[in-house]
C-alpha positions in Angstrom: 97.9 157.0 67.1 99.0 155.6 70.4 100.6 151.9 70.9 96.8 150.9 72.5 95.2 152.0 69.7 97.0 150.0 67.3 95.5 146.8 69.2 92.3 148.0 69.1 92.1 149.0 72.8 91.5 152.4 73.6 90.7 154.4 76.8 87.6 155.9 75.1 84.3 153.3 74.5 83.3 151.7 71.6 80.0 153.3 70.3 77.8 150.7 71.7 79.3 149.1 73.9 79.8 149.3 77.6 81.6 146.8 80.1 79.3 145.0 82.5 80.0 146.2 86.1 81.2 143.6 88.5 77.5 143.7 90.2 75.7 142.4 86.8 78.2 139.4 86.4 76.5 136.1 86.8 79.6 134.0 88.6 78.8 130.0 89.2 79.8 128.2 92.3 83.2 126.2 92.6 83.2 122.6 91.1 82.4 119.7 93.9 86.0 118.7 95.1 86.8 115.2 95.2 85.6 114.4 98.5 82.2 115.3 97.6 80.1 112.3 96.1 78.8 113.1 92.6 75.0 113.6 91.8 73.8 111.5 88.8 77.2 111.3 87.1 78.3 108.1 84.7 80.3 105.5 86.1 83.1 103.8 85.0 83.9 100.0 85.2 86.6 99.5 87.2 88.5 96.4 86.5 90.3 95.1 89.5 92.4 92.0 88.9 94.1 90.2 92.3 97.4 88.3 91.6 96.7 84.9 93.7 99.9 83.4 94.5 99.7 80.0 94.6 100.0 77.7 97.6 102.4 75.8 96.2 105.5 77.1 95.1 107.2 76.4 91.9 110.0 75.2 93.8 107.7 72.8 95.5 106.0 72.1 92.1 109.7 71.0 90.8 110.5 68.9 93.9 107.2 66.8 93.8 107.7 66.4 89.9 111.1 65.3 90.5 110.1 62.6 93.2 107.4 61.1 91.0 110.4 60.8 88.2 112.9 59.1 90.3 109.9 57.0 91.6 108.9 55.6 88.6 112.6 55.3 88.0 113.1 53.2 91.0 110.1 50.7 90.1 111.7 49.8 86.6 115.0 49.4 89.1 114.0 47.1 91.3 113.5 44.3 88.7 117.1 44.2 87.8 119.7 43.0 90.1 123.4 44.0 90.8 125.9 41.4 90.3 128.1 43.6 92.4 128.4 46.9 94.6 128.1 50.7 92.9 130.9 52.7 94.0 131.3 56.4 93.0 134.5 58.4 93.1 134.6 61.1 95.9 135.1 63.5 93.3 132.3 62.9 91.0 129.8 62.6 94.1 131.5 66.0 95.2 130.8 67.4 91.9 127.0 65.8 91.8 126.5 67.8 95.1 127.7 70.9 94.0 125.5 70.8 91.2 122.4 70.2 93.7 123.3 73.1 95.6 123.8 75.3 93.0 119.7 74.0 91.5 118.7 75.0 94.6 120.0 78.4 94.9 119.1 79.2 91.2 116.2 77.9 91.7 115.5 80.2 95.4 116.4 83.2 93.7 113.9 82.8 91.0 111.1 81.8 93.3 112.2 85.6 95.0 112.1 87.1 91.6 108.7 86.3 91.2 107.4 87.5 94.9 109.1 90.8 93.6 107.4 90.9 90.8 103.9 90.1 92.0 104.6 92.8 94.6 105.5 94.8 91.4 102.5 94.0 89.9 100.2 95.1 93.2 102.0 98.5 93.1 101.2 98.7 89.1 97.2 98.1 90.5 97.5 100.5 92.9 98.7 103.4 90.4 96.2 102.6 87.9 93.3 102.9 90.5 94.8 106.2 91.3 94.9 107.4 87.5 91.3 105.9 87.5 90.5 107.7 90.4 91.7 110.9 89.0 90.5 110.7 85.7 86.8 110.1 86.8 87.5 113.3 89.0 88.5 115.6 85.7 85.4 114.1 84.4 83.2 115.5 87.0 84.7 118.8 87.0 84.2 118.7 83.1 81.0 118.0 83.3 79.9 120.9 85.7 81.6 123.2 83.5 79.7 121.8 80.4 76.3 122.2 82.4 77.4 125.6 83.9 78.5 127.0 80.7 76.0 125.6 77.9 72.8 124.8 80.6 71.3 121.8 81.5 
């Protein structure tokens, strides 16, 4: 008993059985490709959300509420009356402005943090339409086969 025999595979034929010849084979055309429109197949909802930035930034959001505040607080001012002059020391105006400028940049590098990640968020989009894309693709191709193999 040879090694092909002990798998069942033998040069001699099986009594009843003969191997089609390459002639007799039935082969089905290549699936469409993807830049071929599809005939009659199901389509999927695509859901494409747009990230609106707003006119307004939150920066500019913060400033206009922080003007209304310091309105208001100037109309319940201007009833009372200083008996004398305000002075500030150099140093705690110094300070004061510091503290401004370091709002401001805090508040700049956040405003940039959220560009980026709205840009991030576009770029998200973009792959998922792609997937999407691909995916309906693979289901084209799958559906061929299923018609090609079990008939319409």
């Amino acid at each position: 008993m040879g090694l092909l025999n002990m798998f069942g595979k033998s040069k001699e034929k099986k009594e009843g059985f003969e191997f089609p010849e390459k002639e007799d084979l039935d082969i089905p055309p290549a699936p469409p490709s993807v830049t071929e429109e599809p005939t009659e197949l199901p389509s999927f909802p695509v859901k494409e959300e747009k990230v609106e930035v707003p006119e307004i930034s939150p920066v500019d959001e913060a400033e206009d509420e922080a003007v209304q505040i310091v309105k208001e607080g100037l109309e319940e001012r201007e009833s009372l009356e200083l008996a004398k002059p305000l002075y500030i020391k150099y140093k705690m105006y110094k300070a004061m402005l510091d503290e401004v400028s370091q709002i401001k940049i805090i508040l700049k590098e956040s405003e940039d943090t959220l560009t980026r990640l709205a840009d991030f968020k576009d770029d998200e989009d973009k792959e998922f339409a792609k997937w999407r894309r691909e995916l309906d693709d693979i289901q084209r191709k799958l559906i061929y086969a299923d018609k090609v193999l079990f008939g319409k």
